[in-house]
C-alpha positions in Angstrom: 48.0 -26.9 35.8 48.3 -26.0 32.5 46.7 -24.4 29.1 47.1 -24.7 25.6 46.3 -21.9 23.7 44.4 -22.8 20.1 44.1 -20.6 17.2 40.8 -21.3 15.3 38.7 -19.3 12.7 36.1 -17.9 15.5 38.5 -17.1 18.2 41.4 -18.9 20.7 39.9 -21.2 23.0 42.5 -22.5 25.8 41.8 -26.2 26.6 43.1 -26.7 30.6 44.8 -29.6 31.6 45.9 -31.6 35.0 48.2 -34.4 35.5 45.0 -36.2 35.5 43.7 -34.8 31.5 41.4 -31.9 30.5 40.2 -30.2 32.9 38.4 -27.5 31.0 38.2 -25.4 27.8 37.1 -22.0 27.4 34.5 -20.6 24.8 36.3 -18.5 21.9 37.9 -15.4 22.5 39.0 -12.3 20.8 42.8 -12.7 21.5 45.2 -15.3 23.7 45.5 -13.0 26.3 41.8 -12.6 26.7 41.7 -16.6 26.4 44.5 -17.2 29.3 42.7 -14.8 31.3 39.4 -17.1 31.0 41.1 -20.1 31.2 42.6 -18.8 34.4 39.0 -18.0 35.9 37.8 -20.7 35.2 40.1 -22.6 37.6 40.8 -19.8 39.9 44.7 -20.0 39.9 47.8 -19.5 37.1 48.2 -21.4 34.6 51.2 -22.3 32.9 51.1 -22.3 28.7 52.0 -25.7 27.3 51.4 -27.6 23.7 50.4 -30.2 25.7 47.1 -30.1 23.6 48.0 -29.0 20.4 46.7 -32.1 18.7 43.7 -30.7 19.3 44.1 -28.0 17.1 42.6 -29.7 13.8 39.5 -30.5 14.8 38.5 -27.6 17.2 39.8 -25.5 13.9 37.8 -27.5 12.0 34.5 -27.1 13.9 34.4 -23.5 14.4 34.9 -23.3 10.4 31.3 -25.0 10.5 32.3 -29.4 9.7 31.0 -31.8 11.6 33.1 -32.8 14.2 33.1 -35.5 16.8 35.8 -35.1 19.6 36.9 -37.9 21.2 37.2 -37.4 24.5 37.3 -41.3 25.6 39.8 -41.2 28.6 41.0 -37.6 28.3 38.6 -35.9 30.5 39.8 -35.0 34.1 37.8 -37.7 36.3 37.4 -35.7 39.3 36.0 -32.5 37.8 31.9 -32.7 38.7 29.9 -34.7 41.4 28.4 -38.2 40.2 25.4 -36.1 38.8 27.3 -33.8 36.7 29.6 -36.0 35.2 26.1 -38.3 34.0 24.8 -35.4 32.4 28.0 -34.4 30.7 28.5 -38.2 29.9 24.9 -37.8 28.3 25.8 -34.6 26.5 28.5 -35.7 25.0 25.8 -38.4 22.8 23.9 -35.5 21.4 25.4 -35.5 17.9 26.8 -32.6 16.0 24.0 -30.4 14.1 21.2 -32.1 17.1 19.6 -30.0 19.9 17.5 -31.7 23.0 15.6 -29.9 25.8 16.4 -29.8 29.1 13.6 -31.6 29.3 14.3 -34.6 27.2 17.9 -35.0 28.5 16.3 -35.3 32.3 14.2 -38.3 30.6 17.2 -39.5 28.6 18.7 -39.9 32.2 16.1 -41.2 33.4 15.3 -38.6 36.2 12.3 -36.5 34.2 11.2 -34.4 36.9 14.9 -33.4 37.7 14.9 -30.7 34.7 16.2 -27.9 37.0 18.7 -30.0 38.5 20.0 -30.8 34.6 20.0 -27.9 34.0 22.3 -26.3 36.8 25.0 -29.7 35.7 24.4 -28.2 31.8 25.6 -24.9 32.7 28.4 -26.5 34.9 30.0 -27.9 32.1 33.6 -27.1 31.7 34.3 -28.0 29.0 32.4 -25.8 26.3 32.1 -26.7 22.7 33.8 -30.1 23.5 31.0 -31.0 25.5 28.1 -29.6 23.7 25.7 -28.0 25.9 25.0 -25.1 23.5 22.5 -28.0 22.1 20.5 -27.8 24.7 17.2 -25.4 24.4 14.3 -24.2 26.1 11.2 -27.2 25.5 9.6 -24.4 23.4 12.9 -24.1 21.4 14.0 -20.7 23.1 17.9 -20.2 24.2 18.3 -20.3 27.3 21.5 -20.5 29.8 24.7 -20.6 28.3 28.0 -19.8 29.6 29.6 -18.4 27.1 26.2 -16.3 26.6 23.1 -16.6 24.3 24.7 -14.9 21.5 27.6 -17.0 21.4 25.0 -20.2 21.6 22.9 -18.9 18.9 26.5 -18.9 16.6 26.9 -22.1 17.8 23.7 -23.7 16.6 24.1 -21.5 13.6 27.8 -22.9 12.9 26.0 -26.6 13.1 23.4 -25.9 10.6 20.3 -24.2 12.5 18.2 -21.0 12.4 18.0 -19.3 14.9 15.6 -16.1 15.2 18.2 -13.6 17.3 15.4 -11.0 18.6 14.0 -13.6 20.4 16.2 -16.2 20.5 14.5 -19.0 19.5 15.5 -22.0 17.5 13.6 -21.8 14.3 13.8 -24.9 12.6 16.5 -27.5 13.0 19.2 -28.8 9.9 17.3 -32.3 8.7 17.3 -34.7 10.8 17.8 -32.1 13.8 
């Protein structure tokens, strides 16, 4: 397996890769040492640096410098990462457009399983592939921040970069950008 290492304006983030595509990507970190080092957790073995995914640098740089981005990730997500379950959530994530949040609620009933919020929620905070498969936009059904990877800070910049307010004693998603 492999990593590629990306420079952006919030951090390096390492996007993993198999023979068979992405595997995973990391949440931003302070320096590419600290990034391999994640990267390498995540999948539990070395990995060996490539430019594999460099083409990827524009628009992860361009998304942590706060535009709206849409990644493309038609056919170049590892198949085999995730049970059936997961990879239907993070199939449904992946609709939830840039600058939108959605309970944990509403995505059970989006998949059409709305008393299976728990089980939702343990695929949302399975994800692999932070940022690229936005689970930071899912919140508490009261709006609060709640379970993410990466931690709550790092959601609450998330949501910020997108265009939210988020109150940071508590939390809690203030009011969404229009139309959010």
């Amino acid at each position: 397996m492999e990593v590629t290492i990306i420079r952006t304006p919030k951090g390096y983030i390492g996007l993993v890769g198999s023979e068979r595509g992405l595997r995973a990507a990391t949440h931003f970190s302070p320096s590419p040492e600290a990034c391999l080092a994640e990267a390498e957790a995540e999948v539990g073995r070395p990995l060996t640096p490539t430019d594999r995914f460099r083409a990827w640098e524009g628009p992860i740089g361009r998304y942590a410098a706060g535009e709206p981005v849409d990644f493309d990730l038609d056919g170049g997500l590892d198949p085999e990462v995730g049970t059936d379950f997961e990879r239907r959530v993070w199939a449904r994530l992946r609709l939830i457009p840039w600058g939108r949040v959605i309970s944990y609620r509403e995505l059970a009933a989006a998949l059409g399983r709305p008393k299976a919020v728990r089980a939702v929620g343990r695929a949302v905070g399975r994800n692999p592939w932070a940022i690229l498969v936005p689970c930071h936009r899912v919140v508490g059904a009261d709006g609060r921040l709640v379970g993410y990877g990466g931690g709550l800070e790092l959601k609450a910049e998330l949501l910020e970069l997108e265009g939210h307010r988020v109150e940071r004693r508590r939390l809690k998603l203030l009011c969404c950008r229009p139309g959010g």
